[in-house]
C-alpha positions as CSV (number, residue, x, y, z in Angstrom):
1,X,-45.9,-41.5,9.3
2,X,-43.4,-38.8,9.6
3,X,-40.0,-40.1,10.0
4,X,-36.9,-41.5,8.6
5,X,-37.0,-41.0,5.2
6,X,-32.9,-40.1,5.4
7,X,-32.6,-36.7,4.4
8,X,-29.5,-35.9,5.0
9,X,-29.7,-33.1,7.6
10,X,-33.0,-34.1,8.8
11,X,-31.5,-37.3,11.0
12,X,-28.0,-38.6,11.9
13,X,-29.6,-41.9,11.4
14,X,-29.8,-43.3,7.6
15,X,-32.8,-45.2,6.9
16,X,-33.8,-47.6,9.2
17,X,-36.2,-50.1,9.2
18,X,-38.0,-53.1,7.6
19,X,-39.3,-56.4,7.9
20,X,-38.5,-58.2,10.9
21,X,-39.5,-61.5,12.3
22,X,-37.2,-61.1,15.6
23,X,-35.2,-65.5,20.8
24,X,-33.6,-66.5,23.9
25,X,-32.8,-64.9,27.0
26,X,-29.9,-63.1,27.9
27,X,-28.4,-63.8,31.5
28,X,-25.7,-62.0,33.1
29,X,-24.1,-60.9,36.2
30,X,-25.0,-57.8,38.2
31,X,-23.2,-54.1,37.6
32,X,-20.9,-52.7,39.6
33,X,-22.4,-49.6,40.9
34,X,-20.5,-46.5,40.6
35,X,-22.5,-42.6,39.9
36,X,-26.1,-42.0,39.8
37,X,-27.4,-39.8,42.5
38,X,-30.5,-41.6,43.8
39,X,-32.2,-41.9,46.3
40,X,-34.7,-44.7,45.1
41,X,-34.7,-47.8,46.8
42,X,-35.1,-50.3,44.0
43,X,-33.4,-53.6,44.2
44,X,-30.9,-55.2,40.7
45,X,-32.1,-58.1,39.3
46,X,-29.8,-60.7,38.5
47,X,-27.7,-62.9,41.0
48,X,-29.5,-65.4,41.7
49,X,-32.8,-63.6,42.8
50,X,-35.7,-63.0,41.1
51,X,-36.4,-59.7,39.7
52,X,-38.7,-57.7,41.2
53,X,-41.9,-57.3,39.2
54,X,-43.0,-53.8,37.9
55,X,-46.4,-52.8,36.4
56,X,-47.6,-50.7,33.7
57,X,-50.1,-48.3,33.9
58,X,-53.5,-48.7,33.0
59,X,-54.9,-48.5,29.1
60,X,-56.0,-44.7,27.7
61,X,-60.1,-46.3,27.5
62,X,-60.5,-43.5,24.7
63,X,-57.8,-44.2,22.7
64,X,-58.9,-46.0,19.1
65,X,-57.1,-49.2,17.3
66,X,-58.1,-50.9,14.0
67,X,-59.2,-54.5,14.7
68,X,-56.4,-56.9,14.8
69,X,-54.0,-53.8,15.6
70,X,-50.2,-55.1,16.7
71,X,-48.1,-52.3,18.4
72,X,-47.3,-49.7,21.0
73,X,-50.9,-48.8,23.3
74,X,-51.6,-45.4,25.1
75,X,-51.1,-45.7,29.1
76,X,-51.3,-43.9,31.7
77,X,-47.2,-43.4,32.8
78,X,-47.0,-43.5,36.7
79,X,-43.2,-42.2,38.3
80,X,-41.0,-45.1,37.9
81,X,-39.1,-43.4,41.6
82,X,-41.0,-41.7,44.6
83,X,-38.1,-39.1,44.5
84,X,-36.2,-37.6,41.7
85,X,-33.2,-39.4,40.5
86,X,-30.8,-37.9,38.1
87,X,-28.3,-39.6,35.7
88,X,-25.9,-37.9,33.1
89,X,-26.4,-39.2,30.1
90,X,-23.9,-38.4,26.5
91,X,-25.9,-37.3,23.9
92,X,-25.5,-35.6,19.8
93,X,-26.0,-32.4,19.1
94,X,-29.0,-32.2,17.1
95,X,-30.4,-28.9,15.1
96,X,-34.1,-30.3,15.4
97,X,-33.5,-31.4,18.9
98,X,-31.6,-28.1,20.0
99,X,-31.3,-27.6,24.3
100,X,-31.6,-31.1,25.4
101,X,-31.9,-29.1,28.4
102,X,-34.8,-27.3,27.6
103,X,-36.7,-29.7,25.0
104,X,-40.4,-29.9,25.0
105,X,-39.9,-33.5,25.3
106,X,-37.6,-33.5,27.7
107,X,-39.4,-31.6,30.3
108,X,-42.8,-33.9,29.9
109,X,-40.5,-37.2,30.0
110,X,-39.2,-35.9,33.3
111,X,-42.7,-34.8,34.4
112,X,-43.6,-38.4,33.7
113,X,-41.4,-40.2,35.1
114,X,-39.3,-38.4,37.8
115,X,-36.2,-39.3,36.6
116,X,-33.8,-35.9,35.7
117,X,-31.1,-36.7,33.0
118,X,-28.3,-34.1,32.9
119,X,-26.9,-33.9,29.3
120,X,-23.7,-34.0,27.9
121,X,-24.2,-33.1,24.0
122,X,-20.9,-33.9,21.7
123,X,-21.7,-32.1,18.3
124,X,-20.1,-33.1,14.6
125,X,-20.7,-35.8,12.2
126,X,-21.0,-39.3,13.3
127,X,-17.3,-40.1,13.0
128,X,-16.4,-36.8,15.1
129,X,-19.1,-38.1,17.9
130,X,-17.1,-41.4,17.9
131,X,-13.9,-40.0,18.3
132,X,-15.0,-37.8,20.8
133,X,-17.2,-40.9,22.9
134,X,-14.0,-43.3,22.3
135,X,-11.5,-40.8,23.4
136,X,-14.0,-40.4,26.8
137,X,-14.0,-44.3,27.6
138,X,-10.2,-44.6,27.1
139,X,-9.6,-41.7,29.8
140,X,-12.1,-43.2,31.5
141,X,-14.4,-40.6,31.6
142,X,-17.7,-42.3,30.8
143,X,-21.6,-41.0,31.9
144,X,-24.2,-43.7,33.5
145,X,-25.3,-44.0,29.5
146,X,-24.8,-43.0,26.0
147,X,-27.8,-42.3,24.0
148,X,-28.1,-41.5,20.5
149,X,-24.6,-43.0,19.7
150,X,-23.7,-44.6,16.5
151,X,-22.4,-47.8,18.4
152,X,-21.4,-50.8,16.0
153,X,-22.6,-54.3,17.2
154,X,-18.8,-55.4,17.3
155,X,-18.1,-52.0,19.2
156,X,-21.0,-53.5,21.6
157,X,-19.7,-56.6,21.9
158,X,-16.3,-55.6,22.6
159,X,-17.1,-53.3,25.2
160,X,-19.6,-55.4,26.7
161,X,-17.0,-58.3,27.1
162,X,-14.6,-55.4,28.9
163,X,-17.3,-55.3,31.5
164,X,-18.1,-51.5,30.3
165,X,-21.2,-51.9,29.2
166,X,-24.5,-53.3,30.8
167,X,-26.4,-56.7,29.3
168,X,-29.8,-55.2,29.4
169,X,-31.1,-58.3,29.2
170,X,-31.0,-59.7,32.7
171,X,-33.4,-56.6,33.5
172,X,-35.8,-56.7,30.4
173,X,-38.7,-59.7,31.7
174,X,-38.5,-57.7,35.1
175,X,-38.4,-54.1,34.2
176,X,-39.1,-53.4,30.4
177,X,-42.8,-55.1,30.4
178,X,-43.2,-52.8,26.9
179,X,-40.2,-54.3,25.2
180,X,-41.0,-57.2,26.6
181,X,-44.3,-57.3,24.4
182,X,-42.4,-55.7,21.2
183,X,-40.4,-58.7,21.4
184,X,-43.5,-61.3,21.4
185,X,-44.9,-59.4,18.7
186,X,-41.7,-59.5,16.3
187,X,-40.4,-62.8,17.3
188,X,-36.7,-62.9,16.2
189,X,-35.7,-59.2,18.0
190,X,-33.8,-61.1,20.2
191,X,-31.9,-62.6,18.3
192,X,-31.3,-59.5,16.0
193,X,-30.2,-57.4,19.1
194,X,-28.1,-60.2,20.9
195,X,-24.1,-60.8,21.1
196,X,-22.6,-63.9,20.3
197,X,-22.3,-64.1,23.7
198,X,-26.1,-64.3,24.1
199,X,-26.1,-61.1,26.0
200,X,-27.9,-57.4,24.8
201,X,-25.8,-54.6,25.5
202,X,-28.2,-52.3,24.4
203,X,-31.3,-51.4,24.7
204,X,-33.2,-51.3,21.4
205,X,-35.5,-49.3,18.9
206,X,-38.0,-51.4,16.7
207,X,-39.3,-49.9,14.1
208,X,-41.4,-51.6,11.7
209,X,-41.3,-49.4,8.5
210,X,-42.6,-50.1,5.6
211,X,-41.5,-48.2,3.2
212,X,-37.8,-47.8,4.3
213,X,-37.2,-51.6,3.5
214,X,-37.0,-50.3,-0.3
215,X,-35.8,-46.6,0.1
216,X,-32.1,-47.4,-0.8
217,X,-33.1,-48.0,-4.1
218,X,-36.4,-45.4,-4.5
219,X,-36.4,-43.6,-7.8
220,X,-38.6,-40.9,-9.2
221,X,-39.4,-39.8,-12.4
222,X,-41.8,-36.6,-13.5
223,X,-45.1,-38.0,-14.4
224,X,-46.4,-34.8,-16.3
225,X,-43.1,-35.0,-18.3
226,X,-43.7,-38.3,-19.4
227,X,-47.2,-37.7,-20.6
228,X,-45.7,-34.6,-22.4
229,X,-43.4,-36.1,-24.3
230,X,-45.9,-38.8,-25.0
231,X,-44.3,-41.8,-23.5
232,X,-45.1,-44.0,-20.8
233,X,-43.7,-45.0,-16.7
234,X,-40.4,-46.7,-18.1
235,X,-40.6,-50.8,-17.7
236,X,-37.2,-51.8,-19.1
237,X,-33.8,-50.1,-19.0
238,X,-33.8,-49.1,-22.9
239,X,-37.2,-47.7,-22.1
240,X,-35.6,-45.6,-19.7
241,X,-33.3,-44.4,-21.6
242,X,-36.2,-43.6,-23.7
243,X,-37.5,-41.4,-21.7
244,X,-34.4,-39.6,-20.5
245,X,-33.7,-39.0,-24.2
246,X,-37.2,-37.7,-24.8
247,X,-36.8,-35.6,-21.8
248,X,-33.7,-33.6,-22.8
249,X,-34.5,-33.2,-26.4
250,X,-38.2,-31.4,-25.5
251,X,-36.3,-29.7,-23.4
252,X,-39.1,-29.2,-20.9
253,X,-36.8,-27.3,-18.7
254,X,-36.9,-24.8,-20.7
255,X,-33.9,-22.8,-21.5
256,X,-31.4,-25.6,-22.2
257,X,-31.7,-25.9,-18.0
258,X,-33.3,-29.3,-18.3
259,X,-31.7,-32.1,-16.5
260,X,-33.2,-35.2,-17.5
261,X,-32.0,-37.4,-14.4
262,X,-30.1,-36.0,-10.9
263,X,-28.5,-37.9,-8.3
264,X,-26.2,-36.4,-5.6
265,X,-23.1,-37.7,-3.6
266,X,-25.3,-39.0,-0.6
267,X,-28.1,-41.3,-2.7
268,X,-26.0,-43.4,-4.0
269,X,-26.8,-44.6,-8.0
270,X,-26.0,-48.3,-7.7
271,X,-28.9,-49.2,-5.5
272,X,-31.7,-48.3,-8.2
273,X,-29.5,-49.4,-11.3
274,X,-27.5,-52.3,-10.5
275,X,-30.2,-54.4,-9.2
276,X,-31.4,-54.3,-13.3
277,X,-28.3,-56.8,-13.6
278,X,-27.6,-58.7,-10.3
279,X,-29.3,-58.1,-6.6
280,X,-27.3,-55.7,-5.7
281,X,-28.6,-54.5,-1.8
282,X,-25.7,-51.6,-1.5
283,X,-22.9,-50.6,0.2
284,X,-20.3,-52.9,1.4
285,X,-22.3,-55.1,-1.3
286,X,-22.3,-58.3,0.7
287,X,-24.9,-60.7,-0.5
288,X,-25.3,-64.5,0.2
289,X,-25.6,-67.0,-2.4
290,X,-27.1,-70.8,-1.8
291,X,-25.6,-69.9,1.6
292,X,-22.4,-68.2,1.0
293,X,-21.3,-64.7,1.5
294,X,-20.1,-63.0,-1.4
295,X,-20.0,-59.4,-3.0
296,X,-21.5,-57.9,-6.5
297,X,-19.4,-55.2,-7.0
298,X,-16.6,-57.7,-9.2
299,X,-18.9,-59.3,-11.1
300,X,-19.2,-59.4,-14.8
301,X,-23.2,-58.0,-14.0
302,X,-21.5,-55.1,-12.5
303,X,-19.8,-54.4,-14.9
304,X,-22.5,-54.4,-17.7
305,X,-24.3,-52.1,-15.4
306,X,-21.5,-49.4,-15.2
307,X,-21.5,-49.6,-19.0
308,X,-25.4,-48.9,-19.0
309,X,-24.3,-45.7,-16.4
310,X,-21.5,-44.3,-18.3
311,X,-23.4,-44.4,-21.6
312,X,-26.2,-42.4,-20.1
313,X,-23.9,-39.9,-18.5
314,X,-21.8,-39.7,-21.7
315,X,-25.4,-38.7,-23.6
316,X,-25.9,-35.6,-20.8
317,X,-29.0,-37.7,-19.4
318,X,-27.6,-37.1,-15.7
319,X,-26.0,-34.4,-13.9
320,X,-22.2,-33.6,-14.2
321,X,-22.0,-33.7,-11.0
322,X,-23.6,-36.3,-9.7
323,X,-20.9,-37.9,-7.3
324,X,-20.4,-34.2,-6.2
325,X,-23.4,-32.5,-5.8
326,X,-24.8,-32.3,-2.1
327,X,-27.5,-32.1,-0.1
328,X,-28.3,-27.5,-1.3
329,X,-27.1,-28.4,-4.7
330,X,-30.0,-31.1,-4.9
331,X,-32.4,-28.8,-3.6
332,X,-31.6,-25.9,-5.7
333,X,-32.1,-28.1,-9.1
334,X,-35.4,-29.7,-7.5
335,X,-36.7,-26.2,-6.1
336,X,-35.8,-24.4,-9.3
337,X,-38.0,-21.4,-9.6
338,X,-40.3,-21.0,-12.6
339,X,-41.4,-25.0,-14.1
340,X,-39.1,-27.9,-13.1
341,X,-35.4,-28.7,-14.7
342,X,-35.3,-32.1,-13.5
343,X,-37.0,-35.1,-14.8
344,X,-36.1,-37.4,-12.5
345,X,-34.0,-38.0,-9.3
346,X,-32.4,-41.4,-7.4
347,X,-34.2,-40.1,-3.7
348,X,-34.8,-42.2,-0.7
349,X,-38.5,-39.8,-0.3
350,X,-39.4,-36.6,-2.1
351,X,-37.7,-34.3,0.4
352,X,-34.4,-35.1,-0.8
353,X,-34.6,-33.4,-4.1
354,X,-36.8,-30.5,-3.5
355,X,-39.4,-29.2,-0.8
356,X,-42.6,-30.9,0.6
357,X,-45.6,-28.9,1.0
358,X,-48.3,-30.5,2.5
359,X,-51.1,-28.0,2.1
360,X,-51.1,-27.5,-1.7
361,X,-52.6,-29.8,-4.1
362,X,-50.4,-29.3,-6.9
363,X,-46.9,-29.2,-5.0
364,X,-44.4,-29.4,-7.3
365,X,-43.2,-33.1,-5.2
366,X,-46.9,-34.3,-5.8
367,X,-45.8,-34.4,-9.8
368,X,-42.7,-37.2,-9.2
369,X,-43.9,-40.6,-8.6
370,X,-41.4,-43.7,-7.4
371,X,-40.9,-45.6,-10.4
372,X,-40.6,-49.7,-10.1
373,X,-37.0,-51.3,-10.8
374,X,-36.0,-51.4,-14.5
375,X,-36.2,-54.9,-16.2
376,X,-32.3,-55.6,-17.4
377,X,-31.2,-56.8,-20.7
378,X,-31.3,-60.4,-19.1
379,X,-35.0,-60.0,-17.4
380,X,-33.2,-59.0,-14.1
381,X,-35.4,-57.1,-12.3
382,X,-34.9,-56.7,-8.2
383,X,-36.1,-53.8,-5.5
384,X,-33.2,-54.0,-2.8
385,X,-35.6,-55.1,0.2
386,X,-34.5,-54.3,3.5
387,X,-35.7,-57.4,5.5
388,X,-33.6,-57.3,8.6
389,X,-31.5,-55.0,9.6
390,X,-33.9,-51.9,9.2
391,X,-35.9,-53.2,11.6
392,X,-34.2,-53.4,14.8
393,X,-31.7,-50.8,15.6
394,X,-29.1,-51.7,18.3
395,X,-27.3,-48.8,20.6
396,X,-30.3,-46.4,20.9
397,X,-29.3,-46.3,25.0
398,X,-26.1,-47.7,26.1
399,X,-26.3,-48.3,30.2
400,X,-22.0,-48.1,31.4
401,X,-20.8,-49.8,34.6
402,X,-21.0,-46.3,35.8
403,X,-24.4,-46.4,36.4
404,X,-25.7,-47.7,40.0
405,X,-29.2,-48.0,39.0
406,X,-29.3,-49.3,35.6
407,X,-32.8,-51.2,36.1
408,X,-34.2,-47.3,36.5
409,X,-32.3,-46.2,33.2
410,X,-34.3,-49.7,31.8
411,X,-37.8,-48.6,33.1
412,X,-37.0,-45.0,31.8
413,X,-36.2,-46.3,28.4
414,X,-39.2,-48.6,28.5
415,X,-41.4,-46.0,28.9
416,X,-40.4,-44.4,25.9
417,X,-42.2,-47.1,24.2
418,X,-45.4,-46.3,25.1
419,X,-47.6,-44.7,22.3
420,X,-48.0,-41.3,23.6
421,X,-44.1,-41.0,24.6
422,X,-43.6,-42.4,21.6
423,X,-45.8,-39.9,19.7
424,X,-44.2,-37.1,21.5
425,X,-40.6,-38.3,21.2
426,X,-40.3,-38.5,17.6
427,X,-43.1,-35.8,16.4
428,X,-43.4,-33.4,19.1
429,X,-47.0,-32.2,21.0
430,X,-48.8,-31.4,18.2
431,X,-50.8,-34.5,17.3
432,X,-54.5,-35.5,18.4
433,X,-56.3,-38.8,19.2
434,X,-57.7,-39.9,16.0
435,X,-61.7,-40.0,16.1
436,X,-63.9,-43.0,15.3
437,X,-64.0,-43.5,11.4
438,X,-61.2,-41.6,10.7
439,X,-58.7,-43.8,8.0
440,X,-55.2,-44.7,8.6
441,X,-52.8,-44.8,5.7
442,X,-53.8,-48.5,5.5
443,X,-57.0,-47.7,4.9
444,X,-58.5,-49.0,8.7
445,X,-59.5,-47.4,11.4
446,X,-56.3,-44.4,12.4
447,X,-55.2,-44.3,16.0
448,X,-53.3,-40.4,15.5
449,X,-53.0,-37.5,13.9
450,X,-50.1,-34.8,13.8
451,X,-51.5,-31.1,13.0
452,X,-47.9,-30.1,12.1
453,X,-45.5,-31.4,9.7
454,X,-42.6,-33.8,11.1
455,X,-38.9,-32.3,12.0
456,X,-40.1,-28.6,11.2
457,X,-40.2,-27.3,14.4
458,X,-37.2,-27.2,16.9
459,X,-37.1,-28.0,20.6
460,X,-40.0,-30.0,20.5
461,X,-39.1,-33.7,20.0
462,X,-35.9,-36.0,20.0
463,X,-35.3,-36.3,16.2
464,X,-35.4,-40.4,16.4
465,X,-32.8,-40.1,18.8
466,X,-34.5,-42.0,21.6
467,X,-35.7,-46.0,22.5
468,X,-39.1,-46.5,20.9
469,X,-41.5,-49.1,19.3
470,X,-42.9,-48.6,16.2
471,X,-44.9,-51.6,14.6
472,X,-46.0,-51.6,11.3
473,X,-49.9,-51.5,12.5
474,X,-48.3,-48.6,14.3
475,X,-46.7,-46.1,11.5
476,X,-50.1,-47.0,9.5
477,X,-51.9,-46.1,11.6
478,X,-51.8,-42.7,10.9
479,X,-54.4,-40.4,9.9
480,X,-54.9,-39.5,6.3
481,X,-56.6,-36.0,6.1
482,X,-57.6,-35.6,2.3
483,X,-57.5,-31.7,2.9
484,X,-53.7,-32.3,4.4
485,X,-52.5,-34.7,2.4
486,X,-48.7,-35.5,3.4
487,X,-46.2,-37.8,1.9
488,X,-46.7,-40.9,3.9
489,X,-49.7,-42.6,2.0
490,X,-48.3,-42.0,-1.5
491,X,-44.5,-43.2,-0.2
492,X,-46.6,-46.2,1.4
493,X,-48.8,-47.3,-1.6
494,X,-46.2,-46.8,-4.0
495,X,-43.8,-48.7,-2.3
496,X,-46.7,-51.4,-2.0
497,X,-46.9,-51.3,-5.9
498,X,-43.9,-50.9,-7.3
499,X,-41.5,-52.2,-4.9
500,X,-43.0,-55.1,-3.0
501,X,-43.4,-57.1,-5.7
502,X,-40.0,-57.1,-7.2
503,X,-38.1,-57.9,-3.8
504,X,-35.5,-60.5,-3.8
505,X,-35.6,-63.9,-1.8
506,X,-35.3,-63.0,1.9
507,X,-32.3,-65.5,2.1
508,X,-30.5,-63.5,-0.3
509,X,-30.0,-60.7,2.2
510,X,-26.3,-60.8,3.8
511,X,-28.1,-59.8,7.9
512,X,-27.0,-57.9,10.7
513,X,-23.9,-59.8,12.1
514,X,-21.7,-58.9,15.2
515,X,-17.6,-59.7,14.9
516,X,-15.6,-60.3,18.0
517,X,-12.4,-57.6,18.5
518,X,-9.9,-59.1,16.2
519,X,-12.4,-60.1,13.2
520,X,-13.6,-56.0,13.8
521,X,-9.9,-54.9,13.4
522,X,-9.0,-56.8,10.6
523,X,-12.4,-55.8,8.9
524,X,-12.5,-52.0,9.5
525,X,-9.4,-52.0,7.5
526,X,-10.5,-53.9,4.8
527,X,-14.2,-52.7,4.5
528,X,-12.4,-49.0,4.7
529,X,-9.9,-49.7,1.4
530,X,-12.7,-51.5,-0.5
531,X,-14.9,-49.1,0.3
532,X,-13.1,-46.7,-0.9
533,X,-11.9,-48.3,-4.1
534,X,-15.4,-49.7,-4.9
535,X,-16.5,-46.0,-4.7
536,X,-13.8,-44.0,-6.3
537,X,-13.7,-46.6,-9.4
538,X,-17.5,-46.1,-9.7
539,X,-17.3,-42.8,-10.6
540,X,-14.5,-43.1,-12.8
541,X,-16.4,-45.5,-15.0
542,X,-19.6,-43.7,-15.1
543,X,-17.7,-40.1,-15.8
544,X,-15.7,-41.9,-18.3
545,X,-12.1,-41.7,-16.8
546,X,-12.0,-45.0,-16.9
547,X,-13.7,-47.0,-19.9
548,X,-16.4,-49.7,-18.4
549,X,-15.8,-51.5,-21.7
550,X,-12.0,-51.5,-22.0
551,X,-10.8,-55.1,-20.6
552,X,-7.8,-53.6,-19.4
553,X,-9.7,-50.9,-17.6
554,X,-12.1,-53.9,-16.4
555,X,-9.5,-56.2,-15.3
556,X,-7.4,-53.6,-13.6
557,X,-10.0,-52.4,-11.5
558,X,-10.6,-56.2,-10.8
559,X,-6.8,-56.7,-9.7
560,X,-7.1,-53.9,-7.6
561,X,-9.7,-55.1,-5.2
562,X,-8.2,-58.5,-4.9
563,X,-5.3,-57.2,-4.2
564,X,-6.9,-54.7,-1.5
565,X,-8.4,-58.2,0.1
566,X,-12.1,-59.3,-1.1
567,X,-11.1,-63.1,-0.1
568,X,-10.0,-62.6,3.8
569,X,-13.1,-59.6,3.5
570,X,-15.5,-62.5,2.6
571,X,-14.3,-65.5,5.2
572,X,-14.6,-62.8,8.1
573,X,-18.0,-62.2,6.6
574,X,-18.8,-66.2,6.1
575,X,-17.8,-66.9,9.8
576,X,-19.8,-64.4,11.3
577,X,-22.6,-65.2,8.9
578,X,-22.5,-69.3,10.1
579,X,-22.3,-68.3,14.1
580,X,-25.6,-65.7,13.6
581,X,-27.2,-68.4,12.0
582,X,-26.0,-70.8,14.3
């Protein structure tokens, strides 16, 4: 199904979403109420009264599930108010989006549900957004919501403890019915979206993807190269090396133009190699061992990795400018006209190294298939899995004490989740009821179809940038034309085959945990300096400024992140690790 695959450009988001399993209610006082022109006269839950009880409209009778299908339905979406009510609500600037204003979307949401939004859209990269959102609360010059905003859970909790934002959760059993039932089909979403404090001061997006839980660490190698050089799908890192070698001495780029392996800047390399020498899930590199945080990026596996790196660069096997390239530069070596000059790529999905086109049977992308993770000198051998965190995003639609009907702002997000909102709000109006016997990319019974390709066309959807509910049944549900093939069965099946069965022990996996305001200062600092080091000694040892097997080298790098603070870094991480678990 069409979405979050992380291109950068495509999304503000990065990939999101995985394996969830997601308990408790959140209680809470009432809101002050403050803007919101309305004129609706619906009653707050909370206080001490029981909320009042809204229903959802009736099932779409013609609408088609597989059997034992778990996920979003298609209702029939009734006003939530008998008069319009309007809210102003902070949004991003978006190139797919474009006029928030004006958005297909938009308009047919409003249509829906009587409820006006006017927009205030802050443009820039996600760190420009937050300056921009945080320089509005401290002047105190806040909208009835934000939506779209890249929100930390510590930033949630902070601000929710202020009083600033709204604990959805005293309105969710009364007014989110759709939610509601998201959260009884993935059990521990709750618990995922919750403060320490117990309280949700956002309302969520689930989204149940398959594939994402291994796209950190997705790889691709040229299939028809392989068989020309008369190898095989490389098993083992010497193997891979192998083929790389084999590769640049046919020179099947022609033209001494070949480039056996590319990577650029914003798929980072670690995430495919390392895990050949230690689980290694990616940046910050926190990982939890027999119950104790720690990270991978000092360890003397790391370090036999980086000499595997360097001596591949320092044979010509991967782009010079790998921790430069971007985005174009990646395209322009993947789109190269003529025959391909790349072997290979590190990619989260196939349009991150060079076009997708869906109609033709031989597309160049159709040629590169995800390889499994590389069996290590020591019979390591792990796909990053993404059990948690991908899976439940918090801060899709923040609700401020500014807002004097936040149970409406609830119902409107709620209403998001239903299938054809949903369908709508993340693909545009260009998709059709599936018929009977028509195949999902499972292989059962489909429940849509799109008739255009996902994030081409402007105007017409909200990018990802909205509440919605995505099950797994959900996003395979969607139907597989074999005379339009797209990119979602192949990225599905061979995620299934190659990735699945290499991913690490679920307990492994260092999960989504919030820190209160003083554990969040003293880690922003500390996450920011290792980050930085971590990434800037990286490159040096793969380009070969600094020597991956020169002690010295070694041992100084080691100094420096001790000295930066990996032990204070790691007890902030173990506390907040025992209280999620607690």
């Amino acid at each position: 199904m069409p979405n979050d695959h992380a291109r950068p450009g495509l999304s503000r988001r990065s990939l999101i979403a995985g394996a969830l399993g997601l308990t408790a209610a959140a209680g809470g006082g009432v809101l002050s109420a403050c803007s919101g022109s309305s004129n609706a006269g619906t009653t707050a839950a909370g206080a001490g009264g029981a909320a009042p009880s809204v229903t959802l409209g009736p099932k779409l009778a013609t609408v088609q599930y597989p059997e034992g299908y778990v996920g979003p339905v298609a209702r029939e979406l009734k006003p939530i108010t008998s008069e319009k009510v309007t809210f102003k609500i902070v949004v991003p600037q978006d190139v797919t989006i474009g006029d928030w204003k004006t958005n297909a979307f938009t308009k047919w949401l409003e249509q829906k549900t009587n409820i006006h939004i006017e927009w205030n859209q802050v443009g820039g990269t996600d760190d420009d957004i937050m300056t921009k959102v945080n320089a509005m609360i401290a002047a105190g010059d806040i909208p009835d919501a934000f939506m779209g905003v890249n929100f930390t859970r510590s930033q949630l909790f902070l601000y929710g403890q202020q009083g600033l934002f709204a604990d959805v959760g005293q309105y969710i059993d009364g007014y989110a019915l759709n939610l509601q039932q998201a959260m009884k089909d993935y059990p521990d979403a709750r618990k995922l979206v919750q403060a320490p404090d117990k309280k949700i001061y956002s309302f969520p997006n689930i989204n149940d993807c398959y594939h994402c839980r291994a796209s950190n660490g997705r790889t691709f190698l040229n299939t028809d190269w392989i068989k020309q050089v008369g190898l095989a799908v490389p098993k083992t890192t010497d193997e891979f090396v192998e083929v790389l070698r084999a590769f640049k001495k046919a020179d099947l780029g022609g033209n001494g133009r070949t480039i056996p392996f590319a990577g650029y800047k914003d798929a980072p390399f670690d995430t495919f190699f390392m895990n050949s020498f230690l689980y290694n899930p990616g940046e910050p590199w926190l990982v939890v061992n027999d119950g104790k945080v720690d990270v991978t990026f000092d360890k003397d596996e790391w370090r036999e990795g980086l000499k595997f790196i360097h001596g591949m660069y320092a044979e010509g096997l991967i782009n010079k400018d790998v921790f430069t390239a971007d985005q174009d530069q990646m395209d322009r070596y993947g789109n190269a006209p003529g025959k391909p000059i790349i072997g290979g790529a590190r990619s989260y999905y196939w349009g991150g190294f060079l076009d997708i086109d869906q109609k033709d049977p031989n597309a160049r992308w159709r040629k590169y298939q995800a390889i499994p993770p590389l069996k290590g000198p020591n019979g390591v051998q792990y796909a990053a899995w993404n059990y948690l965190g991908v899976g439940v995003e918090v801060a899709k639609l923040v609700i401020t004490k500014k807002c004097a009907k936040p149970e409406l702002l609830v119902q409107w997000a709620d209403a998001q989740m239903e299938l054809e909102a949903i369908l709508r709000g993340y693909g545009g109006p260009k998709f059709e009821w599936a018929k009977k016997g028509e195949l999902g990319i499972n292989g059962k019974q489909a429940v849509y179809g799109f008739s255009a390709t996902w994030n081409t066309e402007k105007n017409i959807s909200w990018s990802q940038e909205n509440t919605m509910y995505r099950s797994q049944d959900f996003r395979l549900a969607e139907r597989v034309n074999p005379a339009d093939l797209t990119f979602e069965k192949p990225l599905y099946q061979q995620t299934v085959d190659n990735y699945f069965p290499y991913k690490q022990p679920q307990e492994m996996q260092f999960p989504p945990v919030t820190l209160d305001q003083d554990q969040a200062a003293q880690e922003a600092e500390l996450k920011t300096n290792l980050k930085s080091e971590v990434n800037l000694s990286f490159s040096k040892f793969v380009t070969g400024q600094l020597d991956p097997n020169d002690d010295a080298a070694w041992n100084g790098y080691k100094d420096r992140v001790a000295k930066i603070g990996v032990k204070p870094y790691l007890e902030l991480q173990q506390a907040a690790y025992e209280i999620y678990n607690g």
